[in-house]
C-alpha positions in Angstrom: -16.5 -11.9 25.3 -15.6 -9.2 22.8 -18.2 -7.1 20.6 -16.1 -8.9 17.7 -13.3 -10.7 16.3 -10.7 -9.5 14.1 -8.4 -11.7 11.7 -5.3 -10.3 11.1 -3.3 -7.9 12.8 -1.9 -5.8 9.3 -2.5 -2.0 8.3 -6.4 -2.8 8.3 -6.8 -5.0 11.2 -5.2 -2.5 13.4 -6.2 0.8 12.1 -9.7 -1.0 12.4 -9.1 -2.1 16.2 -7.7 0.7 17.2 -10.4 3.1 16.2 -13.2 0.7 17.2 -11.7 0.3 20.8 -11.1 4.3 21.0 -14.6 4.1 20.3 -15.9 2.1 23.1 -15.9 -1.3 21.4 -14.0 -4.5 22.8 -12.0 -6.3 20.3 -10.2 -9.6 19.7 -7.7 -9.5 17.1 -6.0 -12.9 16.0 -2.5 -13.1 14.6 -0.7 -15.8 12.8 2.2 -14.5 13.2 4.6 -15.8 14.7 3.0 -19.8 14.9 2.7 -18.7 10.9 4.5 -16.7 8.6 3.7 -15.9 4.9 6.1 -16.1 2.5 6.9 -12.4 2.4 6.7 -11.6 6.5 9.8 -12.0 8.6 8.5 -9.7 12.0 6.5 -11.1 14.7 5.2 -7.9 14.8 2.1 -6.2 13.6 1.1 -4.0 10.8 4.8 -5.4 9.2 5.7 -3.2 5.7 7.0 -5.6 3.0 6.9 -4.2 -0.5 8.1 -0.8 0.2 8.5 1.7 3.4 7.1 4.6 1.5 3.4 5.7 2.4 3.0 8.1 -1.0 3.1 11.9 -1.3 1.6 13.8 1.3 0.4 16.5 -0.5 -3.2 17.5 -0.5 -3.6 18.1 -3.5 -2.3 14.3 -4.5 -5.0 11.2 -4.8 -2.3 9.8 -1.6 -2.0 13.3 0.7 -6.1 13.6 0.0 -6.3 10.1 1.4 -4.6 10.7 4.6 -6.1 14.0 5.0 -9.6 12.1 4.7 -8.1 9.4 7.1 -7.1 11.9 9.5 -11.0 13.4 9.7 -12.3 9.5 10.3 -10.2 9.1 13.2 -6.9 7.1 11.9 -4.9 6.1 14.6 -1.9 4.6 12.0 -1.1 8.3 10.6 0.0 9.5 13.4 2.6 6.3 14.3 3.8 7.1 10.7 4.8 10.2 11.5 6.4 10.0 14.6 8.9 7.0 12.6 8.8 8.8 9.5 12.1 9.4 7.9 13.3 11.7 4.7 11.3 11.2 1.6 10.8 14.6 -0.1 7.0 14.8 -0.5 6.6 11.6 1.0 5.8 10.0 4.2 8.1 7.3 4.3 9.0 5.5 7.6 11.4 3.4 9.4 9.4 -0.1 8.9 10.9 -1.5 12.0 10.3 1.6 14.4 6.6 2.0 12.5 5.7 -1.9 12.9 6.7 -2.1 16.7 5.0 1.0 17.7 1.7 0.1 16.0 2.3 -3.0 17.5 3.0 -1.8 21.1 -0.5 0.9 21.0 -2.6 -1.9 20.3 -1.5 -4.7 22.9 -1.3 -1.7 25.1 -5.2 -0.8 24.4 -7.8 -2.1 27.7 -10.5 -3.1 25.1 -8.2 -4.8 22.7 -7.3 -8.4 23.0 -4.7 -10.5 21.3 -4.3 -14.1 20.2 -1.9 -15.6 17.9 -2.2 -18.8 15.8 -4.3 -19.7 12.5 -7.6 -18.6 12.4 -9.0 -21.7 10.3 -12.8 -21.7 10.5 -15.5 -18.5 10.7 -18.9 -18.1 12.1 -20.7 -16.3 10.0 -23.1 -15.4 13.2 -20.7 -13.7 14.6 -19.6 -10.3 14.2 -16.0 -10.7 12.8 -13.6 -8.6 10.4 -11.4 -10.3 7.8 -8.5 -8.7 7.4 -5.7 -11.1 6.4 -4.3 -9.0 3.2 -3.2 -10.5 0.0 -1.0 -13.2 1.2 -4.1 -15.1 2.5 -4.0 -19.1 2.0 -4.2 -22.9 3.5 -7.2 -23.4 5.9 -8.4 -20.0 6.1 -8.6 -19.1 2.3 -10.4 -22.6 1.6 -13.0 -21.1 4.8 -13.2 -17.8 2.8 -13.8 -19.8 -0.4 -16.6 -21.9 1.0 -18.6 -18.4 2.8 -18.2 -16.7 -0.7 -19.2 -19.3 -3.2 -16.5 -18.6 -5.7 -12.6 -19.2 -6.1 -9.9 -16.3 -5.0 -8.8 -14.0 -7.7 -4.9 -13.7 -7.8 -1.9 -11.6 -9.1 1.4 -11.2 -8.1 3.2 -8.3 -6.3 7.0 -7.8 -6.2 9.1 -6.4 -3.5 12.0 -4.0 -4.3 15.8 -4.8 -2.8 17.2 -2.6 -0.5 21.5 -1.4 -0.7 23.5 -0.1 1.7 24.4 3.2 2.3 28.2 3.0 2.6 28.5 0.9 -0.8 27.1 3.6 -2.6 29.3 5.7 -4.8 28.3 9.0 -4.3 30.5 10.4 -6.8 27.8 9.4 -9.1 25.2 10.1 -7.5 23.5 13.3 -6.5 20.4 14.2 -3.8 18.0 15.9 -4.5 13.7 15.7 -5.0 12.3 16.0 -8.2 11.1 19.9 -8.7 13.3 20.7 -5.6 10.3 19.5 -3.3 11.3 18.1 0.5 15.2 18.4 1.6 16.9 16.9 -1.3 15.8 13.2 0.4 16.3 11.1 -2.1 19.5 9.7 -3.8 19.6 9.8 -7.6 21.7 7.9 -9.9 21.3 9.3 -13.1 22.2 7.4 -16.7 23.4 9.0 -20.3 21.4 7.6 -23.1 24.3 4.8 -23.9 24.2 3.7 -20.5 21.2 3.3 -20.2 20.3 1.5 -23.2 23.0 -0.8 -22.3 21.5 -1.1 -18.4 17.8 -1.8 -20.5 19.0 -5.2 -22.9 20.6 -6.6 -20.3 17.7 -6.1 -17.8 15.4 -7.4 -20.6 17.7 -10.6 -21.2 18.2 -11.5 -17.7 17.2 -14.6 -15.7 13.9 -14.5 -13.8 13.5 -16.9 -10.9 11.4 -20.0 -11.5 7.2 -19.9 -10.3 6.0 -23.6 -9.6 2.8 -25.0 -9.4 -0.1 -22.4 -8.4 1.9 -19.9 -9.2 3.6 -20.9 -12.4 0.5 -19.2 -14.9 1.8 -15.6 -14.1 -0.8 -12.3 -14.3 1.1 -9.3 -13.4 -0.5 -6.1 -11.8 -0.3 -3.4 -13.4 0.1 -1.3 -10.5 3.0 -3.3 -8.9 4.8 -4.2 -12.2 8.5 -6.3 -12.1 10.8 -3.8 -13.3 12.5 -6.4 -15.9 8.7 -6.7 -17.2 8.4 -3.1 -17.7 11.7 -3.2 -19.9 10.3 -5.4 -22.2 7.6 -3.6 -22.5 10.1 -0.6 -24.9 13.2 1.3 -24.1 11.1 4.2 -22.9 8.6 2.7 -21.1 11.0 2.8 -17.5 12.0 6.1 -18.5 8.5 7.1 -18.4 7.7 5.6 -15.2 10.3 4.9 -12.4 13.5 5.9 -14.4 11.7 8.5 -15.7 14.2 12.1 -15.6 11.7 15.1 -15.5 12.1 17.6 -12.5 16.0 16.8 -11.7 19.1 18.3 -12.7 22.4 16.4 -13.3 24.9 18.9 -11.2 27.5 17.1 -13.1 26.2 17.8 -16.7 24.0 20.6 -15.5 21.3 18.7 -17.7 18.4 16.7 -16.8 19.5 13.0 -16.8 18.9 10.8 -19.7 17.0 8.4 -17.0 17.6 8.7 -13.3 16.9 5.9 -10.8 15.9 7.0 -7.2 17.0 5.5 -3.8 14.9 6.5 -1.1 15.7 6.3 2.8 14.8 2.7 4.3 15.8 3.8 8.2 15.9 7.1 9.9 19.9 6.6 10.2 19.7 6.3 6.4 22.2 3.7 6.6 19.9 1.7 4.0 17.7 2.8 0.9 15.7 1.5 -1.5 15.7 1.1 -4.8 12.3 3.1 -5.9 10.1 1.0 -7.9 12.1 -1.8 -8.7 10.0 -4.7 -7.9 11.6 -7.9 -9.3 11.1 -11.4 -9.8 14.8 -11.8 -11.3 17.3 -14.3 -9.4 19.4 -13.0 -6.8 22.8 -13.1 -8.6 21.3 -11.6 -11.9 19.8 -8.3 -9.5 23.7 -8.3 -8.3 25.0 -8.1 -12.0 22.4 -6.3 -13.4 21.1 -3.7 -10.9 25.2 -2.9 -10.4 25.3 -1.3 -13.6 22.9 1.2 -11.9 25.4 4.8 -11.9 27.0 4.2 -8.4 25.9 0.9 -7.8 28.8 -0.7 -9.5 29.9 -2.1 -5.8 26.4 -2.1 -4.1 26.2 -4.3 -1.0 21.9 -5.5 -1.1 20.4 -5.9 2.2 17.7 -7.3 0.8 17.0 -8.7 -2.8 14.4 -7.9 -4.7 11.2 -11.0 -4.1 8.2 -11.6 -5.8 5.1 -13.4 -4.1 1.5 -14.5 -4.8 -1.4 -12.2 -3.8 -5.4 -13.4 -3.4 -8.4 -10.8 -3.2 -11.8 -11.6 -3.5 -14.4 -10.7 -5.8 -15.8 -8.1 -4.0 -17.9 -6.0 -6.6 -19.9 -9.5 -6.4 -19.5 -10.3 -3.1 -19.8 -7.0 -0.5 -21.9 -4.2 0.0 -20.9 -0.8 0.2 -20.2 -1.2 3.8 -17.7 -4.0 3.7 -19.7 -6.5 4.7 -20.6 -9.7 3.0 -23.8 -9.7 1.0 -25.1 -13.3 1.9 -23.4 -13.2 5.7 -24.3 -9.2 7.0 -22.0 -9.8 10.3 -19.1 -10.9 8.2 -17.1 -7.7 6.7 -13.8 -8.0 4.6 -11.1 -4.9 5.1 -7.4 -4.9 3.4 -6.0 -5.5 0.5 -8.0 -8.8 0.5 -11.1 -6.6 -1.1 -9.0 -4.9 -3.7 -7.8 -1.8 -1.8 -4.6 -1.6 -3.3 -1.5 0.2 -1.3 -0.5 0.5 2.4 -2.4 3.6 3.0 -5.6 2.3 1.2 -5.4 -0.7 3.4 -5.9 1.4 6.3 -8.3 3.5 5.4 -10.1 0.1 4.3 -9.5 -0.5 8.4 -10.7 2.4 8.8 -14.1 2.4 6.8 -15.2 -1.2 7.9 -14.7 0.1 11.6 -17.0 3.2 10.9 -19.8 0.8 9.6 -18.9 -1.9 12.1 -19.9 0.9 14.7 -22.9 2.0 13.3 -24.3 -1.8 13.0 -23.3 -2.6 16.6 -25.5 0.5 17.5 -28.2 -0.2 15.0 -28.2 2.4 12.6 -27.2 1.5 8.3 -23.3 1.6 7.1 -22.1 5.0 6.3 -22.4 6.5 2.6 -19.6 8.4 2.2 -19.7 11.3 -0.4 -18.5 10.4 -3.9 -16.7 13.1 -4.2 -14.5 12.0 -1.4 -11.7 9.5 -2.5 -13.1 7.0 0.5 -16.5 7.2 -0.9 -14.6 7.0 -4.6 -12.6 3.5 -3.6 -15.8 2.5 -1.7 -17.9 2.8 -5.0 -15.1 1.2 -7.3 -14.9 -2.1 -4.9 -18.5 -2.4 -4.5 -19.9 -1.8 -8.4 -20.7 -4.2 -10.5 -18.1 -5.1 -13.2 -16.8 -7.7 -15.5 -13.0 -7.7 -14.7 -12.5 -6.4 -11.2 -8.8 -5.5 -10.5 -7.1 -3.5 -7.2 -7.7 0.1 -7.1 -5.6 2.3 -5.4 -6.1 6.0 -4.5 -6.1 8.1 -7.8 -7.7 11.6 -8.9 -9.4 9.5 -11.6 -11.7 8.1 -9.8 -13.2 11.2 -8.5 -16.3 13.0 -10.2 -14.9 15.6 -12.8 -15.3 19.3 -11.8 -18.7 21.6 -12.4 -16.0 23.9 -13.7 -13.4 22.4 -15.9 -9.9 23.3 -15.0 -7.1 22.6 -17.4 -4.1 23.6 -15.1 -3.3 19.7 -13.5 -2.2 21.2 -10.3 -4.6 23.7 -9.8 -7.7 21.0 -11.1 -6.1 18.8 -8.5 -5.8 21.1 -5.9 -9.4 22.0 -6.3 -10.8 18.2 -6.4 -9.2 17.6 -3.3 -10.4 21.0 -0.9 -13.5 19.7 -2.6 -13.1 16.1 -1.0 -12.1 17.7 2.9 -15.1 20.1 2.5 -18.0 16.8 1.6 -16.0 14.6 3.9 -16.2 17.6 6.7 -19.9 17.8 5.8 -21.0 14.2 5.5 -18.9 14.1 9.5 -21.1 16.8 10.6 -24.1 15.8 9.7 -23.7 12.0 10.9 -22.9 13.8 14.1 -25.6 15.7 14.5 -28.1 13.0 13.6 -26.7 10.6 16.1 -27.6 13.3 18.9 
């Protein structure tokens, strides 16, 4: 019999089986998939990328590169299948989400301590030590189980997937590569608009036909951190162009200018064949993304992939519900992981793997959850989840949730810079000394 069960074989339920079997632990890790598919999953596979195949700068000194780096020092096992299936993305790890999802899937039914089982997990023992990790498509039997061990109802927002274009529609004569400040190898593809264009691109985005939500999903609450493009238009002409249309560090080699607004395609495969359309998450119907996103400089005859879909995602209210360790106040041997507890993004998802494995460890050999350095952006995401507040929304990896700086430093870059050599250093520290108190 394994040391304990796992539900759901995404980002977090692997990452989190992974490192617990590398660690001497046997695991049994259910998947759905493929008796079950949610209504954004298509792969059999595990760890399957859906909204977007980027995985955010990798930079140190950004909230994203400070994650991984912190990831790396706790062991992640998905970091390093990233990179080996990553493909161009400037400062970004991006990856091909085929090559990335097989070979995650392929180390962990390769793993002698890890088992697999597919089909519905639809009832939980809270006796026994098991790891929820079904991310923010959860529903049917298994959400009603989740419902009755909390006590409460499911939160819910929506998410929105961005289409994908092929390569050889594209008309490059309008387009030009290159990442923004001249950062990476000119990876991404940037279709840049003059103010009359786009102004013209923004009505018709703001008058366009959004697909129908029934039932459940009908009352729509956006997240902020996912928002519909054709949402964000409405929102003011300048609100796209100060988010994903927004121009700064690029240079029209056309015009010689910087662009009015510039949209961004970003490699979806290492044979860059397809990309993606960066940041447009859309709930519009299929034929109005065709007429609409067209207008897009060098669009104009864009063959989509993959159209842009929007979907309904659950987390729990875990401020309320879990302790600092992930675990389930009223049922200790029960721990949540995923985007499920309000880790929002791929790489927070993992690292939410990650952490629940780490205290998952330490209960299986007796000793209290790890308490991970404020300072660190684990220990940050870890304290945002788990305190007390009135409106609990996702959190993803950010500087702002970090302690400010003894010594104030106006300079962004540098500030950054020096919140995140001071996150490796307490992380490094807090390793050390859990090291040397387990010998």
């Amino acid at each position: 019999m394994a040391d304990i069960k796992i539900i759901g074989a995404g980002l977090a339920g692997c990452e989190a089986a992974l490192w617990l079997a590398n660690n001497g632990v046997s695991v049994k890790i259910f998947e759905q998939k493929p008796t079950k598919y949610s209504p954004a999953h298509k792969k059999a596979t595990y760890a399957e990328l859906v909204c977007s195949n980027s995985l955010k700068a990798d930079r140190l000194d950004s909230a994203s590169g400070l994650l991984k780096a912190e990831m790396k020092l706790l062991g992640s096992s998905i970091l390093p299948v990233a990179e080996s299936c990553r493909v161009a993305a400037g400062g970004a790890l991006a990856v091909d989400r085929d090559d990335f999802s097989d070979a995650v899937t392929a180390l962990v039914k390769a793993h002698p301590l890890i088992e697999t089982a597919e089909g519905e997990v639809t009832q939980i023992d809270a006796n026994e030590l098991t790891l929820i990790a079904t991310g923010p498509l959860t529903q049917g039997a298994l959400a009603d189980e989740i419902m009755r061990l909390t006590g409460e109802a499911a939160l819910s927002f929506y998410d929105a997937a961005a289409p994908i274009v092929t390569a050889e529609s594209l008309d490059m004569t309008k387009i030009f590569a290159a990442s923004r400040y001249g950062r990476g190898t000119a990876d991404y593809l940037n279709c840049p608009f003059d103010k009359a264009g786009y102004e013209e691109f923004c009505t018709e985005l703001q008058n366009a036909e959004r697909a129908p939500l029934h039932g459940a999903d009908a009352n729509l609450t956006v997240y902020e951190g996912c928002m519909p493009i054709e949402i964000m238009a409405k929102r003011g002409a300048d609100t796209m162009r100060y988010g994903p249309l927004r121009p700064v560090g690029l240079v029209n080699p056309e015009t010689g200018h910087r662009p009015w607004a510039n949209v961004q395609l970003r490699a979806e495969n290492k044979e860059g064949t397809l990309y993606n359309i960066v940041g447009f998450q859309t709930n519009l119907k299929f034929g109005e993304q065709k007429r609409v996103f067209s207008m897009i400089p060098g669009l104009a005859n864009a063959e989509f992939a993959r159209y842009g879909v929007m979907h309904r995602n659950t987390f729990i209210n875990s401020p309320r519900l879990l302790t600092a360790g992930l675990s389930l106040k009223k049922y200790p041997n029960v721990y949540f992981a995923g985007q499920i507890t309000g880790f929002e993004g791929y790489m927070e998802s993992a690292a939410s793997g990650l952490l629940a494995a780490h205290a998952i460890k330490n209960t299986l050999d007796g000793r209290a959850a790890p308490r991970y350095p404020e300072s660190t952006m684990c220990g940050a995401l870890l304290k945002y989840i788990a305190a007390e507040t009135k409106d609990f929304q996702p959190m993803g990896a950010n500087m702002g949730i970090l302690p400010p700086l003894e010594n104030q430093i106006r300079d962004k870059r540098l500030r950054y810079e020096a919140l995140a050599n001071r996150a490796v250093d307490a992380m490094n520290n807090h390793l050390k000394c859990d090291t040397e108190e387990e010998t």
